[in-house]
VOFI-510799 format. One record per residue (C-alpha): residue number from 1; residue in three letters; chain; x, y, z. Coordinates in Angstrom, 3 decimals, always signed. Last residue first. Example, Ala and Ser with C-alpha at 12.3 -4.5 7.8 and 13.67 -1.06 7.14 Angstrom:
<sites>
<site 2, 'SER', 'A', <+13.670, -1.060, +7.140>>;
<site 1, 'ALA', 'A', <+12.300, -4.500, +7.800>>;
</sites>
This chain:
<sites>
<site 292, 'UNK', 'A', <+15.771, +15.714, +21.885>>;
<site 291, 'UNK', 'A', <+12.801, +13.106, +22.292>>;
<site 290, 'UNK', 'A', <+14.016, +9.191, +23.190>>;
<site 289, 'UNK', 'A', <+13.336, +6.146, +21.579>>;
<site 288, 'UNK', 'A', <+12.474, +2.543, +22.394>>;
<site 287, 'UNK', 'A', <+11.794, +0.106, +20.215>>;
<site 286, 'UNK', 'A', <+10.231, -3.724, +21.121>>;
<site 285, 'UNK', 'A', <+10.241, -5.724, +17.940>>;
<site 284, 'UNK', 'A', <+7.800, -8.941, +16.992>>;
<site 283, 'UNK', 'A', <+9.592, -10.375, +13.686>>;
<site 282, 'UNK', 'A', <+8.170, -11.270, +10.613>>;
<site 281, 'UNK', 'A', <+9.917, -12.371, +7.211>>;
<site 280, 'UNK', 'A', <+12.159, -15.325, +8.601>>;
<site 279, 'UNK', 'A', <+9.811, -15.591, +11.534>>;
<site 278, 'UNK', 'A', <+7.341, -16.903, +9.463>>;
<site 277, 'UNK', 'A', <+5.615, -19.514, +11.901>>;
<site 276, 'UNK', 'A', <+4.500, -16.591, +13.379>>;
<site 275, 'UNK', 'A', <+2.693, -14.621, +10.160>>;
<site 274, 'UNK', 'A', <+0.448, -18.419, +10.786>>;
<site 273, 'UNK', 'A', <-0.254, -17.187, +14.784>>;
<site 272, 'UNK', 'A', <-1.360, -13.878, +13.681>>;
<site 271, 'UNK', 'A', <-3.040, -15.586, +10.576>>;
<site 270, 'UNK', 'A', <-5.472, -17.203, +13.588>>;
<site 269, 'UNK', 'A', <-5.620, -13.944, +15.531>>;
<site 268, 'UNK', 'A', <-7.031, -12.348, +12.698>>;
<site 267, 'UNK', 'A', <-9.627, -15.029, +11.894>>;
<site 266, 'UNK', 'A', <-10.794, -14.964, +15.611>>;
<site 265, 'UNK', 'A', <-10.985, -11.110, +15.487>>;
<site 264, 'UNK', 'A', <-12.798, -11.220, +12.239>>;
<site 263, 'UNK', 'A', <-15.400, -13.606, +14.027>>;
<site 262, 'UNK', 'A', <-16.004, -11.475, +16.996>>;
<site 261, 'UNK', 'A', <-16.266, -8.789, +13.980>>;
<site 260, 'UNK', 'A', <-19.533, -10.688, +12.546>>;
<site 259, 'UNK', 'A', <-20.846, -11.941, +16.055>>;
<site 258, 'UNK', 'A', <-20.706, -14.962, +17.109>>;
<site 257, 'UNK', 'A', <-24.046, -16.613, +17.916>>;
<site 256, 'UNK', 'A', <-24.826, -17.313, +22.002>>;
<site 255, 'UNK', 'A', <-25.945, -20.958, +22.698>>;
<site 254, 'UNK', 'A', <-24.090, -20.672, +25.851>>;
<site 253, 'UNK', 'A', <-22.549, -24.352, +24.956>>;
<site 252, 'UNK', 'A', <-21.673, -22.791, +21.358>>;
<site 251, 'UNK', 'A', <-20.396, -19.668, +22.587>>;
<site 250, 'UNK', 'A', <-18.145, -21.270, +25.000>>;
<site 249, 'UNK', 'A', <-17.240, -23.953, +22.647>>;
<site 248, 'UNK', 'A', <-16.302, -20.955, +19.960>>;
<site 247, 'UNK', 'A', <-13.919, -19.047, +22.564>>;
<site 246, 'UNK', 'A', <-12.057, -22.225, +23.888>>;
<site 245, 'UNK', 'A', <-11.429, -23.406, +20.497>>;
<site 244, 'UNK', 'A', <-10.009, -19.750, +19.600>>;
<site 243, 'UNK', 'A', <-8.020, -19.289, +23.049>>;
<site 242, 'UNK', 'A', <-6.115, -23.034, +22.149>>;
<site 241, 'UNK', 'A', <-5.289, -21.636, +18.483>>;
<site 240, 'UNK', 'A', <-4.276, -18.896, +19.834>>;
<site 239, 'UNK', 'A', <-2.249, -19.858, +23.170>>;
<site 238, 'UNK', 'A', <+1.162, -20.250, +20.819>>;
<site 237, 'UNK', 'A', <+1.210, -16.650, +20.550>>;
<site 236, 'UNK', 'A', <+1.787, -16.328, +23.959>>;
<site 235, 'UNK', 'A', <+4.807, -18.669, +23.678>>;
<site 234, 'UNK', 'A', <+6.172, -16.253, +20.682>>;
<site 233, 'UNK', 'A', <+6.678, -13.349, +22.463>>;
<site 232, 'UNK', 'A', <+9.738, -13.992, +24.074>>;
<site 231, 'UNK', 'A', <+11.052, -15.709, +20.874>>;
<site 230, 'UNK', 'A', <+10.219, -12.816, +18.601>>;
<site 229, 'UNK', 'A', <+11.536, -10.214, +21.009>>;
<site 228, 'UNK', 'A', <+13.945, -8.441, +18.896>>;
<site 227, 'UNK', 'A', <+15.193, -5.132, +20.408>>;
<site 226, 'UNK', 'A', <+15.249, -2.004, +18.419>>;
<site 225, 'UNK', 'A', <+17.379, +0.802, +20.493>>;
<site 224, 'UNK', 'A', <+16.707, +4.464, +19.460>>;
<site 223, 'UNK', 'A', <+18.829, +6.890, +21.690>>;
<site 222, 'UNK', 'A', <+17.737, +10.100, +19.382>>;
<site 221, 'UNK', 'A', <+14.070, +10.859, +18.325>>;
<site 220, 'UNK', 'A', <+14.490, +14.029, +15.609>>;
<site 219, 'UNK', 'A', <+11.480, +13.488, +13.219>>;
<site 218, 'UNK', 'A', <+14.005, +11.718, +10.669>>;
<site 217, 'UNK', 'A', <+15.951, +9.157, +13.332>>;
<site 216, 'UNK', 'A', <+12.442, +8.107, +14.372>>;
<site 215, 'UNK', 'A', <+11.820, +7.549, +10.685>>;
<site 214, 'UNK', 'A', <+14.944, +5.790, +10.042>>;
<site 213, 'UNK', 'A', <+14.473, +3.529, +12.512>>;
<site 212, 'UNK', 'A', <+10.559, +2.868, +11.435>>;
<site 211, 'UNK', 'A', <+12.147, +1.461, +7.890>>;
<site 210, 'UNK', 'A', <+14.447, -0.886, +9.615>>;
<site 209, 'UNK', 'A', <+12.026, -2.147, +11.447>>;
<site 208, 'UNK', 'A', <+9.620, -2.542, +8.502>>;
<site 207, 'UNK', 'A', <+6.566, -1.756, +8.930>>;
<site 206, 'UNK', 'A', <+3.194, -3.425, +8.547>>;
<site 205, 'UNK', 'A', <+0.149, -2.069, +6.917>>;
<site 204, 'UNK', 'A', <-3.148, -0.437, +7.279>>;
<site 203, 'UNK', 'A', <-4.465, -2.635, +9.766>>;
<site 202, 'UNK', 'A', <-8.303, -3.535, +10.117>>;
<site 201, 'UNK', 'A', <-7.892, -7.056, +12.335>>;
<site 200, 'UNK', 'A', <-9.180, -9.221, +9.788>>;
<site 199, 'UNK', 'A', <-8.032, -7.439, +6.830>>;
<site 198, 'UNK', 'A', <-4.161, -6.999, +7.725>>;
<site 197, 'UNK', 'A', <-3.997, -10.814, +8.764>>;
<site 196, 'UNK', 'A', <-5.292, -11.684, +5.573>>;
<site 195, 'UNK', 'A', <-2.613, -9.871, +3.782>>;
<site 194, 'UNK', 'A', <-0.124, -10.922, +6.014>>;
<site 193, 'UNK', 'A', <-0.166, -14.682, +5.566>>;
<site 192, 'UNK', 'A', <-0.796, -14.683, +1.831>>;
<site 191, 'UNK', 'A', <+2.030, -12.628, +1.576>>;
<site 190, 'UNK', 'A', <+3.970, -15.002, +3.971>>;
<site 189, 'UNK', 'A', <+2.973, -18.427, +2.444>>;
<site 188, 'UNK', 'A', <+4.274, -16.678, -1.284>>;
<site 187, 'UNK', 'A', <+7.003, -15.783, +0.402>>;
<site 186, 'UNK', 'A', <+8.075, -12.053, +1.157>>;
<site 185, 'UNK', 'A', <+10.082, -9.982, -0.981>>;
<site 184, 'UNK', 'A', <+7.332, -7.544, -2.097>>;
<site 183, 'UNK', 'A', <+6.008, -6.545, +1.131>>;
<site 182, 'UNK', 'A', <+9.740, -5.921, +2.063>>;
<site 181, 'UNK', 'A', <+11.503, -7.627, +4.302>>;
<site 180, 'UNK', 'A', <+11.820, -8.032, +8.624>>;
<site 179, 'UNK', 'A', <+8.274, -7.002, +8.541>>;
<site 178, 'UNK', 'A', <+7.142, -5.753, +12.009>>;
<site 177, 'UNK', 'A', <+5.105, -6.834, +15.172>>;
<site 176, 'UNK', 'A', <+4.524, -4.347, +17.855>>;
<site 175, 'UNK', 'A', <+5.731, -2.951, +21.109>>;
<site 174, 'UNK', 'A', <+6.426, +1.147, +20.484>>;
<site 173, 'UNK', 'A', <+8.195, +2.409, +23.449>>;
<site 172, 'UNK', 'A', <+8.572, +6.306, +23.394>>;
<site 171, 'UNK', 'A', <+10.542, +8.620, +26.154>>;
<site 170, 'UNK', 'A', <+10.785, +11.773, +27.518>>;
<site 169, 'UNK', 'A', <+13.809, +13.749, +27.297>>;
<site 168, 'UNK', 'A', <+12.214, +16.928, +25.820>>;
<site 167, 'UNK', 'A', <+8.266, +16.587, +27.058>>;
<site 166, 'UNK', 'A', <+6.398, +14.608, +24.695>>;
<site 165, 'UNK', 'A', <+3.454, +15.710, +22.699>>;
<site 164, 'UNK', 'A', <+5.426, +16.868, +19.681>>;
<site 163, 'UNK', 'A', <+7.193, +13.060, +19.429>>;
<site 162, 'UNK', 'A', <+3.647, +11.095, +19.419>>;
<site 161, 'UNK', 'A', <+2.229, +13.206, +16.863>>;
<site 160, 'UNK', 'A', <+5.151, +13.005, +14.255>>;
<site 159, 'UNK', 'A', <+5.245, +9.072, +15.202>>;
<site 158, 'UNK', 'A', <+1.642, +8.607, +14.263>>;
<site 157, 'UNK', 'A', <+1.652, +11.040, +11.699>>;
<site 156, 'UNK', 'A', <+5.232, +9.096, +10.020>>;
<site 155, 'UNK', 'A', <+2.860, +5.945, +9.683>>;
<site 154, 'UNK', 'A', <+2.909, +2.478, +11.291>>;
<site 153, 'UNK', 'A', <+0.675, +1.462, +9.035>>;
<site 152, 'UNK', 'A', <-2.114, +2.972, +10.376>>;
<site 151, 'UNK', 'A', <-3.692, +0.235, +12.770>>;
<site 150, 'UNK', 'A', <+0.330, -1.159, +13.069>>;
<site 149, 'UNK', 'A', <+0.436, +2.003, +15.565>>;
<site 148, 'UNK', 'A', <-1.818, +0.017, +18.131>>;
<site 147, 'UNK', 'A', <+0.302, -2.635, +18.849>>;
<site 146, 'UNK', 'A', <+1.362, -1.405, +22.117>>;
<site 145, 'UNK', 'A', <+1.918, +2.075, +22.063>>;
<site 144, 'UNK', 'A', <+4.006, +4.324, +25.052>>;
<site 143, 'UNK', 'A', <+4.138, +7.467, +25.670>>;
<site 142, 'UNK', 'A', <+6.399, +9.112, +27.834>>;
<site 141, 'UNK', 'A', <+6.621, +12.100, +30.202>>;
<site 140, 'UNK', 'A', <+4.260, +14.109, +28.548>>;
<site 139, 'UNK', 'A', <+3.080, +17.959, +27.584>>;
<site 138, 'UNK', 'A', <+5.912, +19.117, +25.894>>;
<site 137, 'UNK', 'A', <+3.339, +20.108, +22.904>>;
<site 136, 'UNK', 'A', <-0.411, +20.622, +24.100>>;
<site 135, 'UNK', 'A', <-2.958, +17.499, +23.621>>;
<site 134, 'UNK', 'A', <-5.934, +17.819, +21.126>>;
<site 133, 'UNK', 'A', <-4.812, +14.399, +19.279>>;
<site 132, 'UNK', 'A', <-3.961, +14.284, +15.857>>;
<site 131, 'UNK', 'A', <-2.525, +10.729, +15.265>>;
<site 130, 'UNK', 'A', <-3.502, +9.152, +18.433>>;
<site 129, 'UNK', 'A', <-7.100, +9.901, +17.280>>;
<site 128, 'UNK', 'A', <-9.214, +10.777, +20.330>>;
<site 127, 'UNK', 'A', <-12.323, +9.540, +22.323>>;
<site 126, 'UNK', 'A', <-10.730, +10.082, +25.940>>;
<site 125, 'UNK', 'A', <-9.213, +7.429, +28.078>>;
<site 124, 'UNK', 'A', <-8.370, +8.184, +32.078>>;
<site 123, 'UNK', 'A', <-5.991, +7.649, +34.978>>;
<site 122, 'UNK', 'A', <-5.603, +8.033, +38.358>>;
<site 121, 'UNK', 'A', <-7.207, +5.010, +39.879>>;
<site 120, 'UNK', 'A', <-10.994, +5.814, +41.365>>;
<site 119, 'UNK', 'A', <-12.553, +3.971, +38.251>>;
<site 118, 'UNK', 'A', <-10.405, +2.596, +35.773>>;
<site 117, 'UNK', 'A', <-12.549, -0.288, +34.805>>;
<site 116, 'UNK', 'A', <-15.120, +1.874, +34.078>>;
<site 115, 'UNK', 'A', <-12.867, +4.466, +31.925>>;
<site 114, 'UNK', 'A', <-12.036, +1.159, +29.899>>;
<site 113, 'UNK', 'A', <-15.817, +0.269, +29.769>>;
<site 112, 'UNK', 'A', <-16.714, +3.649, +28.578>>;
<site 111, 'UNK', 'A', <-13.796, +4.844, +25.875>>;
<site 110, 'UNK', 'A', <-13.261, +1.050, +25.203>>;
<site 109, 'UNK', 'A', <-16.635, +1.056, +23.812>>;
<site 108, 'UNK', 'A', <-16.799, +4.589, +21.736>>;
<site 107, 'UNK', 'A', <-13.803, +3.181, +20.094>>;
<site 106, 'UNK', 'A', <-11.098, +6.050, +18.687>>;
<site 105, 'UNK', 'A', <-8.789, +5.469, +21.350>>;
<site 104, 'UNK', 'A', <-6.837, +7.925, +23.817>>;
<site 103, 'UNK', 'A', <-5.239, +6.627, +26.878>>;
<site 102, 'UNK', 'A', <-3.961, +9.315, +29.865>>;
<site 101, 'UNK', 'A', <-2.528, +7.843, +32.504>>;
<site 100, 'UNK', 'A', <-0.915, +10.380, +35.769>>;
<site 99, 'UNK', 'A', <+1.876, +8.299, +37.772>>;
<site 98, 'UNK', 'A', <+2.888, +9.044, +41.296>>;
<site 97, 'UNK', 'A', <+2.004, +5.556, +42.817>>;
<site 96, 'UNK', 'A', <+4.044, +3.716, +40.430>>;
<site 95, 'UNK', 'A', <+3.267, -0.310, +39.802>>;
<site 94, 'UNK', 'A', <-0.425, -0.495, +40.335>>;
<site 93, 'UNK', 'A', <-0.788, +2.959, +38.327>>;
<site 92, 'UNK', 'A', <+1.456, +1.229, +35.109>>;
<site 91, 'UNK', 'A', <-0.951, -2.016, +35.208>>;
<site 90, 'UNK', 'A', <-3.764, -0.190, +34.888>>;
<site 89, 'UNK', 'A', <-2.338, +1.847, +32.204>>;
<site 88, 'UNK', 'A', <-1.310, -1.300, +30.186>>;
<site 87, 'UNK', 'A', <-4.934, -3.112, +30.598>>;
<site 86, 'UNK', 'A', <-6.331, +0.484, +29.454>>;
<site 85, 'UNK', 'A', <-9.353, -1.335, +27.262>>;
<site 84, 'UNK', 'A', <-7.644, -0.737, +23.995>>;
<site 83, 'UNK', 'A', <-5.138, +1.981, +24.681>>;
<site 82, 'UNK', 'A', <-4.340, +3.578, +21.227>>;
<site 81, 'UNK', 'A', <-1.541, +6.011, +22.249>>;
<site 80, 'UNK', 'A', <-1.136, +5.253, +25.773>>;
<site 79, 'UNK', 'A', <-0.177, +8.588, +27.509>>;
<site 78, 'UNK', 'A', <+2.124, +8.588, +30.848>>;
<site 77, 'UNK', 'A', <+2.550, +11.944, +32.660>>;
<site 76, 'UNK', 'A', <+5.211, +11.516, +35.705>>;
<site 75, 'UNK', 'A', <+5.058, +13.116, +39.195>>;
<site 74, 'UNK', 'A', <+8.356, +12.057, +40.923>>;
<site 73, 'UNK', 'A', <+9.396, +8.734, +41.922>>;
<site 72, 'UNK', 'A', <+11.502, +8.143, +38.389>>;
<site 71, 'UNK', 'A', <+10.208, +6.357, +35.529>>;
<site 70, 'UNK', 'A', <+12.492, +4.189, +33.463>>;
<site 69, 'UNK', 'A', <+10.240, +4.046, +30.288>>;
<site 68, 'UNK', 'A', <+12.159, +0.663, +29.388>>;
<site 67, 'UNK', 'A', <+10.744, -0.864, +32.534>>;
<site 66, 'UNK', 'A', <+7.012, -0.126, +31.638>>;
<site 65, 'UNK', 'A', <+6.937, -1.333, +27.966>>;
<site 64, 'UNK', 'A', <+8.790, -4.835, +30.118>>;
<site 63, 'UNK', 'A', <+6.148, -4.546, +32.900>>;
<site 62, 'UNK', 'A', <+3.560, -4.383, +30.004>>;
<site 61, 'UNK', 'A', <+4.647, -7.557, +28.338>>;
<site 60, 'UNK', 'A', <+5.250, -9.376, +31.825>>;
<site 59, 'UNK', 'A', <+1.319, -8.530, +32.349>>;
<site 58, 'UNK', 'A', <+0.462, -10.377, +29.152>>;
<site 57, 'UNK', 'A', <+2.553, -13.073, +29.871>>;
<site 56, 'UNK', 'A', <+1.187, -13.854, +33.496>>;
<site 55, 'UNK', 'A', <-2.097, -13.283, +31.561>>;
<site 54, 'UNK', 'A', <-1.289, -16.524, +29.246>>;
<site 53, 'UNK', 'A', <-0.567, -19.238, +32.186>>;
<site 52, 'UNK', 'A', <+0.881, -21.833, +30.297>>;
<site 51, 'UNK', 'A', <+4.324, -20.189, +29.638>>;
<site 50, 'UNK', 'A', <+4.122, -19.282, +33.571>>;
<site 49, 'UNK', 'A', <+6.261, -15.930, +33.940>>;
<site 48, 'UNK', 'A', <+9.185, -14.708, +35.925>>;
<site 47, 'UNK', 'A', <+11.405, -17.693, +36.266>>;
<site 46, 'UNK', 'A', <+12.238, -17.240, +32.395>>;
<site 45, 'UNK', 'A', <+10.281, -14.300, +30.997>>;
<site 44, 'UNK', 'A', <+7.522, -14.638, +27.677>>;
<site 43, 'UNK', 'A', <+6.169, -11.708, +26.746>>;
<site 42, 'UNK', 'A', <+2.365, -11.562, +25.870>>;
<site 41, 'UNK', 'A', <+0.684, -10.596, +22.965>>;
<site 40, 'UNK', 'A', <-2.060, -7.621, +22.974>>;
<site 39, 'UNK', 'A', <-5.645, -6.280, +23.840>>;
<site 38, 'UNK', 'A', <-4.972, -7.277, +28.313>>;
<site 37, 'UNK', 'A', <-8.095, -6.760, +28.947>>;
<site 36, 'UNK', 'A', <-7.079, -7.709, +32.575>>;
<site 35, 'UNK', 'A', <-9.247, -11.520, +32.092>>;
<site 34, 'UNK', 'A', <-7.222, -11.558, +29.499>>;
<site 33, 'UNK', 'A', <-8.295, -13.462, +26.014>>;
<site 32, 'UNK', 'A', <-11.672, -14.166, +26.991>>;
<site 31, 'UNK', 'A', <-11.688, -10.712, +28.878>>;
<site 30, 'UNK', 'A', <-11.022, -9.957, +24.850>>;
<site 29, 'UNK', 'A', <-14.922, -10.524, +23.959>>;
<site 28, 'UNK', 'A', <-15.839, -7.494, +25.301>>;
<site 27, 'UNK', 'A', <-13.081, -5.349, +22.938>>;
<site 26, 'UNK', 'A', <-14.917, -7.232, +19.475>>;
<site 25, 'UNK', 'A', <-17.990, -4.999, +18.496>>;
<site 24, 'UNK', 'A', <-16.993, -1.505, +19.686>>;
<site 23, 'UNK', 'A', <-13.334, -2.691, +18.428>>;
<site 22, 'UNK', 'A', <-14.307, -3.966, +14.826>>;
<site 21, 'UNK', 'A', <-16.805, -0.817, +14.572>>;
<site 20, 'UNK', 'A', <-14.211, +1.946, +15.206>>;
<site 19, 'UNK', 'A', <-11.592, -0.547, +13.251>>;
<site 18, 'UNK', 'A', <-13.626, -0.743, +9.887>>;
<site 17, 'UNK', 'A', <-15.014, +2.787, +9.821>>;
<site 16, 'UNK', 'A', <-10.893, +3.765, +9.750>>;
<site 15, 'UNK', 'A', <-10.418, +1.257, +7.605>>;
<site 14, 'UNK', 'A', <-12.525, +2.631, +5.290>>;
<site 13, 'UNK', 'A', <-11.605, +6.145, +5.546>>;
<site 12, 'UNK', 'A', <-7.797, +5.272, +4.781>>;
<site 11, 'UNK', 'A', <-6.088, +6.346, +8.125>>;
<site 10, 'UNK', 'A', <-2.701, +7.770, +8.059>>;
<site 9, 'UNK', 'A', <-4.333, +11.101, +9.716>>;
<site 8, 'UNK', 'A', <-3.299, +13.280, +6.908>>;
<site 7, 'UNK', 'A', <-5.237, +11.198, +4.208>>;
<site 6, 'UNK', 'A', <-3.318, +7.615, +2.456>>;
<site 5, 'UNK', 'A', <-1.732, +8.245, -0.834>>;
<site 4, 'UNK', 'A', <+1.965, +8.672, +0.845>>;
<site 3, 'UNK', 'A', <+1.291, +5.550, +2.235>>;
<site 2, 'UNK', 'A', <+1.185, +3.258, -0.803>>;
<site 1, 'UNK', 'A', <+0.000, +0.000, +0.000>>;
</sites>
């Protein structure tokens, strides 16, 4: 896909419409997934984590985002750019007692339930596009997103936005998956693969690590380390097939119908786990950057 054709926001219209309605419809049905709402992979740590225990991996993911933000005991201003249910800033306020959360999403759903769940902790999620949100400049700590960017392609907005919002000094982590080739160099198995993946969960494109480097490096982020965390991730990834089963008897044996993006999710996390098998063209990256 060519991004330079895509709007200002890095959203094509359709996929915009596409992920607002796949995540009003599909977010409930991820307390199946983590009972935290948890909306991502896990990360797998020896003597830290249970590889059969898939929230313990979930959590470990966002103590690792958390870690690499090295916040201090002072006041600190934390935004999750596209927060899902705000498992991640939930899990940030149990671990630091002087943290502020802010989590912006575009789904009307995880706007309510997520603010729900988040009741009397000090954070909150507005209805915003982490693209072009209404934030002042200089006005956070660190941001992190946790594969949420991949929704537009991992775009230069996305990272534009994300560096003018942070305060000098303050950090990025980005946790997501990325091509380790071009679209056009991958297998046959792969393309196939990745396409489908794309359409089932409503993502623009994947990035290349390489290619996201440079764009870091462009917009002025300095002290940007890529870390490759395929292998820790890929024991979560391992629970989809087993999540999926679990999912459709428990809809069957409630007599409940799945619904038409409940389905999409299912299918997405399916070529999630085939893009896996890949891992000579895909690669699960976690990059952290600092702001001049």
């Amino acid at each position: 896909m060519n991004t330079q054709a895509l709007p200002i926001n890095n959203y094509s219209e359709r996929n915009k419409i596409e992920m607002i309605d796949f995540y009003n419809e599909a977010s409930e049905d991820y307390e199946f997934w983590s009972q935290d709402f948890n909306m991502h992979f896990g990360y797998y740590a020896p003597f830290k984590t249970n590889p059969f225990k898939r929230d313990s991996m979930l959590n470990q993911m966002n103590a690792q985002v958390i870690k690499r933000l090295q916040i201090k005991d002072k006041k600190h201003r934390l935004i999750d750019l596209g927060c899902g249910m705000g498992g991640t800033m939930r899990y940030a306020l149990n671990q630091h007692q002087n943290l502020i959360t802010y989590g912006v999403t575009l789904s009307d759903f995880q706007v309510k339930h997520g603010n729900d769940l988040l009741q009397g902790k000090n954070g909150i999620i507005i209805k915003e596009n982490y693209n072009n949100t209404s934030f002042q400049s200089n006005s956070f700590d660190s941001a992190v997103a946790i594969e949420s960017f991949c929704h537009s392609g991992h775009g230069e907005n996305s990272l534009k936005e994300a560096y003018r919002i942070l305060k000098p000094g303050g950090k990025l982590v980005i946790a997501d998956a990325f091509l380790k080739k071009e679209q056009s160099e991958l297998c046959k198995g792969a393309k196939y693969a990745y396409h489908n993946l794309c359409d089932h969960w409503s993502l623009e494109k994947l990035e290349t690590h390489t290619a996201i480097k440079l764009k870091l490096q462009d917009l002025g982020f300095c002290n940007i380390k890529i870390e490759d965390a395929s292998y820790r991730v890929a024991p979560s990834v391992l629970h989809v097939p087993f999540a999926i089963t679990g999912f459709i008897l428990k809809k069957l044996l409630s007599f409940k119908s799945v619904k038409r993006e409940s389905l999409h999710n299912l299918k997405g996390s399916f070529f999630a786990l085939m893009t896996g098998l890949h891992m000579k063209n895909f690669g699960y990256y976690i990059i952290t950057a600092a702001k001049k």
